[in-house]
TIRO-821730 format. One line per field, with one value per residue: chain; residue number from 1; y, x, z of N, C-alpha, C in turn. Coordinates in pm, whole numbers, m for minus. Atoms other than C-alpha are relative to their C-alpha. Layout:
<zapas>
chain = [A,...] .
resi = [NUM,...] .
n.py = [Y,...] .
n.px = [X,...] .
n.pz = [Z,...] .
ca.py = [Y,...] .
ca.px = [X,...] .
ca.pz = [Z,...] .
c.py = [Y,...] .
c.px = [X,...] .
c.pz = [Z,...] .
</zapas>
This chain:
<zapas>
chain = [A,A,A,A,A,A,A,A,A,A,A,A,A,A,A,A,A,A,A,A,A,A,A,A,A,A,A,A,A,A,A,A,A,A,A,A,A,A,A,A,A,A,A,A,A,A,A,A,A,A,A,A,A,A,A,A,A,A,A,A,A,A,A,A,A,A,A,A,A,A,A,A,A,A,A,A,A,A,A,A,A,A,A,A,A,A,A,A,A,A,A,A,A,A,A,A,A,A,A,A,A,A,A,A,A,A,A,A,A,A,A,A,A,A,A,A,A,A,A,A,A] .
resi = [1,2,3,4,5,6,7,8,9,10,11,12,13,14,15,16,17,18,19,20,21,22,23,24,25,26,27,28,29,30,31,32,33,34,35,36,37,38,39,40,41,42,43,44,45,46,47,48,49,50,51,52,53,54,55,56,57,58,59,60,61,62,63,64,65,66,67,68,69,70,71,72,73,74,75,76,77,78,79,80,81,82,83,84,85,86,87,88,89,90,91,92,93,94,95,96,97,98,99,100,101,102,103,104,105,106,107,108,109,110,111,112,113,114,115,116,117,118,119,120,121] .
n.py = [m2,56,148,67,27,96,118,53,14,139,154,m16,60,201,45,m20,118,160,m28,43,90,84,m20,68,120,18,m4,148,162,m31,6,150,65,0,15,106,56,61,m142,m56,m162,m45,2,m148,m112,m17,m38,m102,40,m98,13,m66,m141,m133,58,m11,101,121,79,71,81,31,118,90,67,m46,m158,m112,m153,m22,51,m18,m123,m27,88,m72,m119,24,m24,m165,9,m26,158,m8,m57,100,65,m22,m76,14,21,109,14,26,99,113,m13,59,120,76,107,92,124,69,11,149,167,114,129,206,134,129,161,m17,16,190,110,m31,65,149,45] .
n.px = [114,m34,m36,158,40,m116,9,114,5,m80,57,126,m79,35,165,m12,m106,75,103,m5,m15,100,63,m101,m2,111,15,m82,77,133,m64,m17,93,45,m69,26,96,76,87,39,m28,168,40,m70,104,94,39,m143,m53,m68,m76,25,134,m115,m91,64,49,m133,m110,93,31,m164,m46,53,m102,64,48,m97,102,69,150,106,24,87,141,32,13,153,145,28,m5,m186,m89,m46,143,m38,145,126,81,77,138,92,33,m138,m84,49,m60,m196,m2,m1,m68,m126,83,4,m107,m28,m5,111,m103,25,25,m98,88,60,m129,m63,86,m8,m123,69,120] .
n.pz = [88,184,16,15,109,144,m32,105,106,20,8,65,107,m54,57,159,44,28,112,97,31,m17,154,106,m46,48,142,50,m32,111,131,12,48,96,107,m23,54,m129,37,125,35,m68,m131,m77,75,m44,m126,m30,m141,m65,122,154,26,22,98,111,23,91,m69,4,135,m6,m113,55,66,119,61,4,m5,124,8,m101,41,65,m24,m106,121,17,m118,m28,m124,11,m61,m133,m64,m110,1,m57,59,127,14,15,172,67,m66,87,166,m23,m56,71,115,m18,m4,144,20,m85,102,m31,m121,74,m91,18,m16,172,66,m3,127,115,39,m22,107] .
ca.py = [8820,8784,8407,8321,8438,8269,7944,7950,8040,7748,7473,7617,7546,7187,7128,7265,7003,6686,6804,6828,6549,6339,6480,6392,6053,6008,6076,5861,5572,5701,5716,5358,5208,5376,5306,4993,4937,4842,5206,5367,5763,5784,5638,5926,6205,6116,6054,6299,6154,6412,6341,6420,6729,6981,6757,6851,6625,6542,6425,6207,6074,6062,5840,5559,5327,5461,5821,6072,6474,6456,6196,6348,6721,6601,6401,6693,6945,6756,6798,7146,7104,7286,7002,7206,7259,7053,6784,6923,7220,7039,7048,6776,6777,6815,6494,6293,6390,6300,5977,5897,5885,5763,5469,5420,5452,5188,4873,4563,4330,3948,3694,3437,3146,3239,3312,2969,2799,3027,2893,2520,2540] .
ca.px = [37355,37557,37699,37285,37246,37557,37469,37117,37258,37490,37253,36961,37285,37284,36942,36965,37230,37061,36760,36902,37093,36760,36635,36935,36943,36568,36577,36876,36690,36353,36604,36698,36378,36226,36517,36491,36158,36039,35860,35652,35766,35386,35312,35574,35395,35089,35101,35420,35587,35777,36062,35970,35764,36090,36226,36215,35966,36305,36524,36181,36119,36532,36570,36383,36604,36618,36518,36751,36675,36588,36280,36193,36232,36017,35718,35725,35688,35373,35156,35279,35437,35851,36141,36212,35855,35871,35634,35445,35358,35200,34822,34579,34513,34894,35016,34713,34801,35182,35080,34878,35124,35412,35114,35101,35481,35538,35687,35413,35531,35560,35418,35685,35409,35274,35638,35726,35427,35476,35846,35720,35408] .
ca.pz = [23390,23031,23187,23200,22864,22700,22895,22712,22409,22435,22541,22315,22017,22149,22129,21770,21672,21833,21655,21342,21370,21463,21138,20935,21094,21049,20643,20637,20746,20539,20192,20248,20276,19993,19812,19917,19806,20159,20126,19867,19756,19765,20086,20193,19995,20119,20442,20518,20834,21049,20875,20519,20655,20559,20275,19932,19695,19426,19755,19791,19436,19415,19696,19482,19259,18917,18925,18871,18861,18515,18529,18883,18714,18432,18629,18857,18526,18428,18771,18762,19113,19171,19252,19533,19712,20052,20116,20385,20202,19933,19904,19948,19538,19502,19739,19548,19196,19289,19436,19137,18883,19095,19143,18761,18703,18980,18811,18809,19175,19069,19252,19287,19271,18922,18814,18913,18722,18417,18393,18463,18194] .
c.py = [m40,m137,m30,m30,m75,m122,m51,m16,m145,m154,13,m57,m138,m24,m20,m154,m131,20,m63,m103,m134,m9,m108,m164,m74,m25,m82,m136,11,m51,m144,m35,40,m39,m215,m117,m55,121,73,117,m32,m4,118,133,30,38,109,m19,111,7,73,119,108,m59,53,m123,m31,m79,m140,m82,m35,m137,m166,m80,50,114,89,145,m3,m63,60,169,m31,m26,147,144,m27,21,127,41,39,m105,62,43,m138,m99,43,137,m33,m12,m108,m106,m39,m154,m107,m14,m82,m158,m88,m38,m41,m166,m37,5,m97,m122,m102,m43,m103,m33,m84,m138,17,32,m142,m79,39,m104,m164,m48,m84] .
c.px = [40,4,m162,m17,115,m28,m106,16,67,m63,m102,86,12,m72,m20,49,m35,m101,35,91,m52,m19,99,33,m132,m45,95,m58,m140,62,60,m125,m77,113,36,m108,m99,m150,m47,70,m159,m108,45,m59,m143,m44,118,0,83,105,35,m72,111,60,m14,m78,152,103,m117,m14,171,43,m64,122,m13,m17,114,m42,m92,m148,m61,m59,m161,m149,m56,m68,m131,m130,32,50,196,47,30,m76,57,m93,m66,m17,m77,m130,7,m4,119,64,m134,29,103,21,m79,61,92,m114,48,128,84,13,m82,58,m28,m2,104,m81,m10,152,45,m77,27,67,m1,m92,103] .
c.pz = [m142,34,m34,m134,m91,28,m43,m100,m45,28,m94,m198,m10,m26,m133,m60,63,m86,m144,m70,18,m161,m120,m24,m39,m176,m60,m43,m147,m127,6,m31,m151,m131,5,m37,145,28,m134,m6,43,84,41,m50,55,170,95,162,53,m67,m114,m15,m84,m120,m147,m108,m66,134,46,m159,m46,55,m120,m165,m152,m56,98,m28,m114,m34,109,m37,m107,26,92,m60,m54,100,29,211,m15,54,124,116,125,17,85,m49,m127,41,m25,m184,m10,27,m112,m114,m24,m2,m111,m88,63,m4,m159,m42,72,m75,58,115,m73,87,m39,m10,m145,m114,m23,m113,m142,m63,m2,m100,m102] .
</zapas>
């Protein structure tokens, strides 16, 4: 009767450990693209993918080229939201708020056509 229970405890430890090395593997990949630019932070905020449900928002606004604790401490000090709250516990209000100023802090994109003509006028 103990082998039963040590042989659960031991595959139920397994389980654990692919798990959380799905996860770990999963946010890997996530922290590229947004750092990449291929992904918004505020696509991820908003729509909080499995993933980013357990993450904190600064390892989210971090991941992005540029921001370091200190701008993600201070953007995070203005909407009144902690650096270490997770994204899926943020409220509705909170993930839109978030998402609007990373929107307005988002550098302009350039069209490469209208770049071209500028440099050509």
């Amino acid at each position: 009767m103990g082998d039963v229970a040590t042989l659960d405890a031991g595959q139920q430890h397994l389980r654990a450990l692919e798990h959380a090395n799905r996860v770990r593997l999963a946010r890997a990949q996530l922290k590229r693209q947004i750092g990449a630019g291929a992904l918004a932070a505020a696509e991820v905020i908003v729509s909080c993918p499995w993933e980013a449900h357990s993450m904190s928002i600064s390892d989210v606004l971090m991941s992005q080229k540029r921001w370091g604790r200190a701008r993600c401490r201070r953007l995070l000090l203005s909407i009144g939201v902690p650096e270490n709250k997770q994204v899926g516990t943020l409220t509705e209000r909170q993930r839109l708020a978030l998402a609007g100023v990373l929107g307005e802090k988002a550098p302009p994109t350039r069209d490469m056509n209208t770049a071209g003509a500028l440099s050509l006028a």
